[in-house]
Each structure stands twice: as C-alpha cells, then as structure tokens.
C-alpha positions as CSV (number, residue, x, y, z in Angstrom):
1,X,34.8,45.0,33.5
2,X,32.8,41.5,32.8
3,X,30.1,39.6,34.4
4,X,31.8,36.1,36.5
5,X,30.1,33.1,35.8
6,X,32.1,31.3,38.7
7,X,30.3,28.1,38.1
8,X,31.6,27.7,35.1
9,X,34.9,29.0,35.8
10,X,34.5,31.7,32.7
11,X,34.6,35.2,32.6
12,X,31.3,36.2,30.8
13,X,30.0,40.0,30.2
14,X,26.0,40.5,30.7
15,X,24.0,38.9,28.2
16,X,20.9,40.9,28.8
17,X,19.1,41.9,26.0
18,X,19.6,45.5,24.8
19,X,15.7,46.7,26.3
20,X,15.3,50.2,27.7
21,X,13.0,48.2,30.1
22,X,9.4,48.8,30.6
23,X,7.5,52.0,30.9
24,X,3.9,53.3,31.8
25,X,4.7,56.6,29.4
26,X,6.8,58.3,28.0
27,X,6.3,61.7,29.8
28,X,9.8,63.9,30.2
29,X,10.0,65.1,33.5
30,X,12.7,67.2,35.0
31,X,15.3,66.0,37.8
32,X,14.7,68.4,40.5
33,X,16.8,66.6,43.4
34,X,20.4,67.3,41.5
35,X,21.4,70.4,40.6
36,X,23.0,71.5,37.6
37,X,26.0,73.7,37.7
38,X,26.9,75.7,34.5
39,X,30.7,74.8,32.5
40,X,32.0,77.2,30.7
41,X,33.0,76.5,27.6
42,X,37.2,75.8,27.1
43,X,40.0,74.2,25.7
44,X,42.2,71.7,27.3
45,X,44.8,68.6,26.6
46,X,42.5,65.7,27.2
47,X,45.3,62.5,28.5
48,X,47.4,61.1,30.8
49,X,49.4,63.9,32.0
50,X,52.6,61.9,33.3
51,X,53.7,58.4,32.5
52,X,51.3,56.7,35.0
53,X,48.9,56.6,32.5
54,X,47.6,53.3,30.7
55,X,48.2,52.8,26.9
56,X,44.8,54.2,26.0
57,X,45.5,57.6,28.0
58,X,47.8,58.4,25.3
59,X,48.5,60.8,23.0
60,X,47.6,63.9,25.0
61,X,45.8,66.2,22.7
62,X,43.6,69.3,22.4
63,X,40.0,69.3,22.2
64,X,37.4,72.1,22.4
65,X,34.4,71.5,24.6
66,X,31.1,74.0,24.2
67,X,29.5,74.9,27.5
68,X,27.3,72.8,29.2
69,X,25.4,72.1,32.3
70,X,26.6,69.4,34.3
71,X,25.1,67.7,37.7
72,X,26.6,68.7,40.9
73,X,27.2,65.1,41.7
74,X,26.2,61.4,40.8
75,X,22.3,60.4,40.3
76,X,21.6,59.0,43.8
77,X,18.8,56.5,44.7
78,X,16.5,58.8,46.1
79,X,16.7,60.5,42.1
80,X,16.3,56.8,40.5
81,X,13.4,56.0,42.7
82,X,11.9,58.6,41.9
83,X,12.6,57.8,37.5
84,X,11.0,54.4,38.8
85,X,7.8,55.2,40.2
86,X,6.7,57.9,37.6
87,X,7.9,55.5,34.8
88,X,7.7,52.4,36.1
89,X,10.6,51.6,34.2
90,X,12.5,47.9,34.7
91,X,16.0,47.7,34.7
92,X,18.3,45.5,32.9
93,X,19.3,43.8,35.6
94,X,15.4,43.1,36.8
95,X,15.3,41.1,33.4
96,X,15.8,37.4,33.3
97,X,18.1,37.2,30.4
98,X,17.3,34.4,27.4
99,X,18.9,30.8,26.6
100,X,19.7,32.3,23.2
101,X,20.9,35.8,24.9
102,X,23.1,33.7,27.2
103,X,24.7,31.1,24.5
104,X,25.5,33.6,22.5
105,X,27.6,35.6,24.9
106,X,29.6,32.9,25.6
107,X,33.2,32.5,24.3
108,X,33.3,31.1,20.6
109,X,33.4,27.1,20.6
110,X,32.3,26.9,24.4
111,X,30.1,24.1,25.8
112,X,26.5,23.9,26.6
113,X,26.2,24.8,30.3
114,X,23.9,22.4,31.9
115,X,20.6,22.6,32.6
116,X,21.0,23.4,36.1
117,X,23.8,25.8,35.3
118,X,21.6,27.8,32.5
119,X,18.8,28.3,35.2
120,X,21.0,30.1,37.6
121,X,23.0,32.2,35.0
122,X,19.7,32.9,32.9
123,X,17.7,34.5,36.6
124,X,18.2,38.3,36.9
125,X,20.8,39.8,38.8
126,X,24.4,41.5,38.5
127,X,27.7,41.9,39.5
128,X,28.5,42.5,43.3
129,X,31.6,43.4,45.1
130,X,32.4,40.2,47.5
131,X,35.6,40.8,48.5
132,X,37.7,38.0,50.6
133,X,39.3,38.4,53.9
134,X,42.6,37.2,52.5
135,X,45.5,38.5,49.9
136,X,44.1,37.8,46.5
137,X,46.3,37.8,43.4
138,X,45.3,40.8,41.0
139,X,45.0,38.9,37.9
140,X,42.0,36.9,39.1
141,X,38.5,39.5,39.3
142,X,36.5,36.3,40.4
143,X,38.1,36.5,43.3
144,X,36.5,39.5,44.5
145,X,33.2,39.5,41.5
146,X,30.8,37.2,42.2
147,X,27.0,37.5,39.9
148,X,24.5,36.8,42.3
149,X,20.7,36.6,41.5
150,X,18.3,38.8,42.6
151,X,20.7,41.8,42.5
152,X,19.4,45.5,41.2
153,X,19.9,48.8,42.1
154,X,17.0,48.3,45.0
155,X,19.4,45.2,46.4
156,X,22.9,46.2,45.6
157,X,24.3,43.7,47.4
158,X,22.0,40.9,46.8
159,X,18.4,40.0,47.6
160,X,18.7,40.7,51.3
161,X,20.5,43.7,51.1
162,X,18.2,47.3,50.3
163,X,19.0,50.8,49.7
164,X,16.8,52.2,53.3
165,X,18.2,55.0,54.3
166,X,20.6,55.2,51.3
167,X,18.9,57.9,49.8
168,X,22.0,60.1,49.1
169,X,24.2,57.5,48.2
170,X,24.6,57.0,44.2
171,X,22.5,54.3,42.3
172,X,24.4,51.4,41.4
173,X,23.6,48.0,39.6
174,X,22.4,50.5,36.7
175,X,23.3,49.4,32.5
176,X,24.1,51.9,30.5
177,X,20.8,51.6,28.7
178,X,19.1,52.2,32.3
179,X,21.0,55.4,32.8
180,X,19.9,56.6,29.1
181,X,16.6,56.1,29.9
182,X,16.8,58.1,33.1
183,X,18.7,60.8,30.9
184,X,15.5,60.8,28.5
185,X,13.0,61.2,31.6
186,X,14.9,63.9,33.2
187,X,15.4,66.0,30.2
188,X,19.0,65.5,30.3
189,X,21.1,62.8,28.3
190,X,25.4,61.1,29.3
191,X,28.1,63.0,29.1
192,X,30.7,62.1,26.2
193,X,34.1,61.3,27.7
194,X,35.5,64.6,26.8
195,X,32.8,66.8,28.3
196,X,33.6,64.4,31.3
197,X,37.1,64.9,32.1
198,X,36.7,68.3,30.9
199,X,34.4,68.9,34.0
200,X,36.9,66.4,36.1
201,X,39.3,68.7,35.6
202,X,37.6,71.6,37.4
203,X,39.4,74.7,35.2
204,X,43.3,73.3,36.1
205,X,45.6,72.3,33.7
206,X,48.5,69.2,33.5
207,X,46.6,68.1,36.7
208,X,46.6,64.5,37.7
209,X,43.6,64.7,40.4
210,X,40.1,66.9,40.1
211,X,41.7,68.8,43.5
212,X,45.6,68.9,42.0
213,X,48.4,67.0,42.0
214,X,48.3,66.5,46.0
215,X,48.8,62.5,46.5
216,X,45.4,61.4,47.4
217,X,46.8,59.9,51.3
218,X,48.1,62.9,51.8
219,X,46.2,65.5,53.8
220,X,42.5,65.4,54.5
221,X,40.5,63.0,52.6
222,X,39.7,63.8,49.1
223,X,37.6,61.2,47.6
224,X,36.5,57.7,48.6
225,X,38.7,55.2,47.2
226,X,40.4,51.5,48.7
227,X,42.6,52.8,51.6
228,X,44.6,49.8,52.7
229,X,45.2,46.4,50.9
230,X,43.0,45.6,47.8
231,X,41.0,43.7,48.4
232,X,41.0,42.1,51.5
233,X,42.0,45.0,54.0
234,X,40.1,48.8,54.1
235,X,41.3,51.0,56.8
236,X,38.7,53.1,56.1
237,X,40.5,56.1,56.3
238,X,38.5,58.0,54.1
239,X,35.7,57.4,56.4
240,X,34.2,54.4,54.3
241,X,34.3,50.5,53.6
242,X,32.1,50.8,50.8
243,X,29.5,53.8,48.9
244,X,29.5,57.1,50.4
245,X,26.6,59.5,50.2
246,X,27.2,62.0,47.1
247,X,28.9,65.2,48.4
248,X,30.9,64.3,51.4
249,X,33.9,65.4,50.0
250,X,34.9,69.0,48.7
251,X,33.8,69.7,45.2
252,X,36.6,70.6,42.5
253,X,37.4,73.8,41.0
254,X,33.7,73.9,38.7
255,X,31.5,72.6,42.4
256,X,31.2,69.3,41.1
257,X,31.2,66.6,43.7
258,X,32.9,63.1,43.4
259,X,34.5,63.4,40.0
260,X,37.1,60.6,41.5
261,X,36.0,57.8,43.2
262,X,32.7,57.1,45.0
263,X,31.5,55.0,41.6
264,X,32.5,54.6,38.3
265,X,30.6,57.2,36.0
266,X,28.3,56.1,32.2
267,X,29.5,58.4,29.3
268,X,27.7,58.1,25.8
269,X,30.6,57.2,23.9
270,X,31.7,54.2,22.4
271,X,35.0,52.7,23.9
272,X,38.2,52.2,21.5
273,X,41.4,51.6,23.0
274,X,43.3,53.3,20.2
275,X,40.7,56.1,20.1
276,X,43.0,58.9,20.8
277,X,45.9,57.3,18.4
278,X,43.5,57.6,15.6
279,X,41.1,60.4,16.5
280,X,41.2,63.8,14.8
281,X,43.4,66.3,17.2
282,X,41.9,69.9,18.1
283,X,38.2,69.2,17.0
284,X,35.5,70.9,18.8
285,X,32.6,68.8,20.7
286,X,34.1,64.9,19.8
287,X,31.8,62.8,20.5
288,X,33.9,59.3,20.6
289,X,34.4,56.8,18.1
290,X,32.1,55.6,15.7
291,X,32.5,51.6,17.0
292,X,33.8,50.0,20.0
293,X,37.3,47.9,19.9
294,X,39.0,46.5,23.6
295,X,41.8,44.1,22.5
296,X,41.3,42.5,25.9
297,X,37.7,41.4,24.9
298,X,37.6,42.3,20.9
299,X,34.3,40.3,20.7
300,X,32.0,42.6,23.2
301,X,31.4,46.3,22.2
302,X,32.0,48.7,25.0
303,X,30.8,51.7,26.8
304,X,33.2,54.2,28.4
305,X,33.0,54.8,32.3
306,X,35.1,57.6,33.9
307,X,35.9,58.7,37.2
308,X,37.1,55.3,39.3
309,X,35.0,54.1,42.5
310,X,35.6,53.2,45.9
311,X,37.5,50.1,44.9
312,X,40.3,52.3,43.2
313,X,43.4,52.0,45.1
314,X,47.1,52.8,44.3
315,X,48.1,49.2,44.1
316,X,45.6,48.4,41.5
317,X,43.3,51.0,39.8
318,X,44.3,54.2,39.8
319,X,40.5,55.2,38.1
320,X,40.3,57.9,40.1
321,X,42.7,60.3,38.2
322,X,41.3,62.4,36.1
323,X,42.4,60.9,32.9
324,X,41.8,57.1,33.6
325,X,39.7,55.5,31.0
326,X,37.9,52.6,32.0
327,X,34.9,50.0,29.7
328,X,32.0,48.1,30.3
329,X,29.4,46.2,28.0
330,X,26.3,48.3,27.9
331,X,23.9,45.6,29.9
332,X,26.5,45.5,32.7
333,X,25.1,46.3,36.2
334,X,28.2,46.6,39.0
335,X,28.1,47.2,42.7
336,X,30.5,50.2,42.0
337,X,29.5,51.7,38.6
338,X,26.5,54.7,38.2
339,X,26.2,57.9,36.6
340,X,25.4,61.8,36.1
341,X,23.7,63.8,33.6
342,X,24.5,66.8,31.5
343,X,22.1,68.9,29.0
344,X,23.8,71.1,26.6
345,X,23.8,75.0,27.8
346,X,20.9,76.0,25.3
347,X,18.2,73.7,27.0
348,X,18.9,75.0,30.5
C-alpha cells in the first residue's frame, strides 16, 4: 500500500521520518482494556491452502510456533488514547515530514515539486479512504486514496472528522513505529507473521477462513468486509459502510475477535515476497526475513500487515483469508490499517 500524491499524479509511500514520536517517559504500563487470551503452542502449514492464493502465499510449509498470549481483538481508540495521554507520545502521522524526507522518497530522476506543491505534501497527515460514487477501474488506488492533511488517528477521516463515541472501534492512521511504541508501553511487543496466522487460524487445519471454509456471503455475517461493488457500492450487509467496533462478530476457534477484516493488522517482520521460496522449512519461532524486497516497489522496505480490512471484497482483495499477505512502508498511516499485541507466554 503507498501514500497518493494526486497533485502530482505519482504514487509516493510516506516520507515521514523513522521517529517513535515524542514522549514525557518512558514508564511501561500495562494494557488493561484488551484482554489477552493464552495460544497454545502447535504446528501447522503456514500458506495459501488452495490455488486462490497470490504468488507470495506459496510454498505451503511447516513451522512451529511456541505459545503465546495474544489480544482478544485489535487495539481500539479508547486503548491508544489512553498510550497517548500517559505518554504523550506523537504519531507519525502528527509529524510534518521534511523537504529532504520528501525528495528523497520520490521516484529516482523525478522533478522538483513546486513550492506550493512541497507545502501541501510536506504538512502532516495520511492516507484516507475516499471512495467515488461511480465504477472505478482496479488498477488505479488514487481513485479511491486520497492523502489529506490534518489526518491522524484522532481524525481518521480528515481534520473534521473525530473518533467521539468510537471508543471500541480499532485505531487507525497508526505507522508501524506508532504501534511499536504502543507495544513497548503496554508491556507487550507485534506479532511476527507466523504467530499471526497461526492465531488466525484458530486450531483448524487446510482452512481458508478463521471460522472455516464457509464462503464469507453465505450465512450470518462473519467479518466486516466490502459487500457489494468495490468501491463505489456497499450494501452493508455486514451491518457496516466502514469500521466496526472490535468484537461484533464471533470470535474463531482460540476467542480471538476480527482476525479477517475490520482493519488490516502490523506484524514485526520484514516483508519479502519470495520469503517462503527461500526461507528455512519446519523451523520453530521464524521470525521473517532478515531485509525487506516487494518487486512491485523494490526501492521502499516493507512491513507485513495481515488479516484484510473492511475494504476487502471478493472482486478485489481477498485479505481477509487467513493466509493473505499484504505490505506497507513502516511511516504509512491508512484509514483501514491498525494492530494487536502479543507477549510471549513467560511474561504473562
């Protein structure tokens, strides 16, 4: 996922410096609004399970994960508020980024932006979901990205928007460097990508979703993902256009909440796409590679997310199975992208 610059017609990823933010202390403090649930310690066959998969999904192979405690579901705002206030930590999207910060993210051999240009792109702010009212064609994200200034995760939508009343909805417009420094706070720290779809999977095997193979329209609603025509058209069958409060669907086999959809979920590791070509099969604990490689954007290294949002949909992202490997740059803030904790099962 990148950052728009639609001024300049470019597709840029965040240029914000790589600054934990600010902080009155240090002081660890524990996160007593999410509870923890225990996961036992296991094999499985991490991968795509059919051929729906993309290319990085593949080969399936065996790892071995130790146990671990896990949040119940997704860090919600009421939980980052509260990281705020004690800390008084700033967030990577609060930060104005810098001339030299900006240039250098740019594309190799791209032109000056003007003067006018550099102000806007260089004010604080993040990605947010604008989607149009008309059929879009896929292949074009600006269509339905648009970075506008004054975005965080206390306006997720933009300056006018706020998070009242959103308590219990999952933080969004949050870097990976933001959710690390929640992690740190709260005791806890990301979960690698195996740990992740490990829990996903909630104890079943050759599963597709964290509830089965059940198709996702059929039956009751499962998770909230696009219903309808991406990304112009919700029918809001799930029972929402956009974030839903954490826990308003049934929990998977472990009593972990909105492993699919909802929003797109930080892990530690590093993303490769040819990670599990070149990784060591059956080892116990991986966690990732030791540098980043996305040959749709080799010059940016990348974070892996997991666990697809409520823009997922069958006719374009199908993030919400439990395989489904998806990347971001590490300063990235995105209207549908948070996280959860883990702590390894000796620190509990």
């Amino acid at each position: 996922m990148q950052k728009i610059n639609i001024l300049l017609g470019l597709i840029l990823l965040s240029a914000c410096a790589g600054n934990s933010g600010k902080k009155k202390n240090d002081t660890t403090e524990k996160d007593t609004l999410n509870k923890m649930v225990l996961i036992p310690a296991g094999s499985f066959f991490m991968g795509a399970d059919d051929s729906t998969g993309t290319a990085d999904e593949y080969p399936k192979h065996k790892v071995d994960v130790a146990s671990f405690w896990m949040d119940e579901h997704e860090v919600t705002n009421e939980e980052f508020a509260r990281f705020v206030e004690a800390t008084g930590y700033v967030t990577t999207a609060e930060q104005p980024v810098s001339k030299a910060e900006l240039l250098a993210s740019l594309p190799p051999g791209s032109p000056e932006p003007d003067s006018s240009t550099l102000a806007s792109m260089m004010a604080p702010g993040a990605l947010v979901f604008t989607p149009p009212d008309h059929k879009v064609p896929f292949n074009d994200i600006s269509q339905w990205w648009s970075f506008v200034p004054g975005t965080s995760w206390k306006h997720p939508e933009g300056p006018s928007s706020n998070i009242n009343n959103r308590g219990k909805e999952p933080v969004t417009q949050v870097s990976w460097l933001d959710a690390q420094a929640f992690a740190k706070w709260a005791g806890k720290r990301l979960p690698t990508e195996a740990e992740w779809e490990y829990a996903a999977r909630g104890g079943l095997s050759g599963q597709l979703y964290p509830w089965g193979n059940e198709a996702l329209t059929s039956g009751r609603p499962k998770a909230n993902t696009w219903n309808g025509n991406f990304p112009y058209h919700n029918t809001q069958t799930d029972g929402y256009t956009g974030l839903a409060p954490v826990k308003s669907y049934q929990p998977n086999g472990y009593k972990l909440y909105d492993m699919s959809g909802n929003v797109w979920e930080w892990c530690d590791d590093w993303y490769d796409a040819n990670y599990y070509i070149q990784g060591e099969k059956g080892v116990r604990n991986p966690t990732g590679p030791a540098t980043a490689f996305d040959p749709d954007d080799p010059g940016q290294a990348k974070r892996v997310i997991r666990g697809g949002s409520f823009m997922c949909s069958d006719e374009y992202c199908r993030g919400y199975r439990v395989s489904a490997r998806m990347k971001s740059t590490p300063e990235s803030g995105l209207s549908n992208l948070g996280f959860r904790c883990v702590r390894s099962a000796g620190q509990k």
